[in-house]
N, C-alpha and C positions, 0 to 999 in steps of 0.2 A: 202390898206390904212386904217389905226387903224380909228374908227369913236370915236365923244366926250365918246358914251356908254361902247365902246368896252375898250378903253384908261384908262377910272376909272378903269375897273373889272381886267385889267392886273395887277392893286398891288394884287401881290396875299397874300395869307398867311403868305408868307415863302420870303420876302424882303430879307433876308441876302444871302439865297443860288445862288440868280441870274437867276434864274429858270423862264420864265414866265409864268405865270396861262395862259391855255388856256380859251379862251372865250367859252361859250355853246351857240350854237344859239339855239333860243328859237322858234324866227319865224322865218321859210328859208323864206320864201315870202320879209317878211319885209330884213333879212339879205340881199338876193340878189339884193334888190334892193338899197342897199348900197353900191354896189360893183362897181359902177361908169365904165360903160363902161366892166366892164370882161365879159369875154365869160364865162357858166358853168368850162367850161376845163380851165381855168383861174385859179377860185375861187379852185377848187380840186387840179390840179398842186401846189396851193399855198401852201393850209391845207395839201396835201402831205407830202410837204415841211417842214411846222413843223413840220407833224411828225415825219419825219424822223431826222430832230434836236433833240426830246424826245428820238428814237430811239438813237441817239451816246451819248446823255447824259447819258443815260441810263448807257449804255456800257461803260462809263470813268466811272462812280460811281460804278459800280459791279467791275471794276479791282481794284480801290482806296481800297473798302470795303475789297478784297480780300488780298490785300499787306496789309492791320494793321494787319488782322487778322492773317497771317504768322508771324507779327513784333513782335506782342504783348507778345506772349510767352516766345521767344528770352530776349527781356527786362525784362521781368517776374524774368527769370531765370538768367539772370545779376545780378541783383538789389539785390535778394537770395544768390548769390555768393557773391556781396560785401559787405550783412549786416554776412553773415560769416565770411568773411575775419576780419571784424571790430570785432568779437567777439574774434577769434584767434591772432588780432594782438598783445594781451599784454603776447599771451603763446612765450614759447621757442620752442614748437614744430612745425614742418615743417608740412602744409597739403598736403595730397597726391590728385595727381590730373592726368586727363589723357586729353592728347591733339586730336585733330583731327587732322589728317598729310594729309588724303586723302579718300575719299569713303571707310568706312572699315577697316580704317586703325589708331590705335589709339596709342599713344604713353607718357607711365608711366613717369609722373616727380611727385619734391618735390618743394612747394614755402614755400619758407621762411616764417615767418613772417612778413609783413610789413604795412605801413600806407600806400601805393600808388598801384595805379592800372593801367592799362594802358587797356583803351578802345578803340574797333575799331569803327568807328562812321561810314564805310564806305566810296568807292570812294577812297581806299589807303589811308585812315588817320587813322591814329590811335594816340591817346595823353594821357599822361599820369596824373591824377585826384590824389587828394588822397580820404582818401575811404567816407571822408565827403561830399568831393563836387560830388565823381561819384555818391554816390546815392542820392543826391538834384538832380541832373542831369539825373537819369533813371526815377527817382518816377516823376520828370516832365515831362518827355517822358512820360510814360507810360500814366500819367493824361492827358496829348496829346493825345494818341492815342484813347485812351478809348473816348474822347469826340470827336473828327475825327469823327470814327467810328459810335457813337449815330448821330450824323449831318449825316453822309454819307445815315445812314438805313433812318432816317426821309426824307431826298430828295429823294430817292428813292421809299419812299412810295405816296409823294408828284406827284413825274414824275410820278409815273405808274396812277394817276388819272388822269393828265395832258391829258398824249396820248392814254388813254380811252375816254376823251369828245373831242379830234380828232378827234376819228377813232368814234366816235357816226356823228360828225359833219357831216364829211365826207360821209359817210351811209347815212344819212340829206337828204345832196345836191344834193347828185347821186339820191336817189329816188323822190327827186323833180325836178327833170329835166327828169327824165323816166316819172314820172305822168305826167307833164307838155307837155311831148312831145304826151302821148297817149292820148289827149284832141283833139277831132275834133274840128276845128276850124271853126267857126261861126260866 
């Protein structure tokens, strides 16, 4: 159970990412004895606990991080294709281009010129823009992804401090309950 001290210190830095600041205990004496009735193996089982929440956090943001950084390219090189297309569509000449049909396997066409383009956005959609609004529509994406991605690295750097003053906490308790217990009792 969060105490009034503890409660404040959880607004962390980082209020938008949902993340919460771990607490630093300062003084395990005074922390333990906040802990109303837990056993040592209580309060560790707990702090285990979130750690291992910072642990899957973790792990969703390193995949999140991982899929822009595939994405980004991809749009990269859309967005290049349709400010192309946008230069060629007032020529009469056809651009040559080559398809992907299968791993390796690539397949020579000509497109015409035109003002429309037909985007696959995935999940079997695919619709067709003209070449004004596809790339209002990539350069927004891409501005997307690109600030995703800065959010994603910053919580990331965030969590890894998170489940550092854990795993300090942690380290804490344990060796205040070993001291505590190598104490003759008098």
């Amino acid at each position: 159970m969060a105490t009034d001290q503890e409660s404040s210190v959880m607004l962390g830095p980082r209020p938008n990412s949902g993340i919460p600041q771990a607490v630093f205990v300062e003084d395990v004496d005074d922390f333990m004895s906040q802990t109303e009735n837990e056993s040592v193996d209580e309060v560790l089982r707990r702090l285990d606990e979130q750690h291992q929440k910072y642990k899957f956090l973790e792990f969703n943001l390193l995949q999140k991080k991982r899929r822009l950084k595939t994405q980004m390219p991809d749009i990269k090189t859309t967005l290049d294709i349709v400010k192309y297309m946008q230069k060629k569509k007032d020529s009469s000449d056809s651009l040559p281009a080559q398809f992907l049909l299968s791993d390796q396997v690539y397949a020579k066409a000509t497109i015409p010129p035109s003002d429309k383009v037909c985007l696959w956005l995935g999940a079997n959609v695919m619709l067709e823009y003209s070449l004004v609004d596809a790339e209002t529509l990539l350069t927004k994406n891409l501005d997307n992804a690109q600030k995703t991605l800065k959010e994603a690295e910053q919580d990331l750097d965030f969590l890894r401090d998170q489940y550092t003053t854990t795993e300090v906490n942690i380290a804490r308790v344990y060796n205040w309950n070993v001291k505590k217990n190598k104490k003759p009792d008098t």
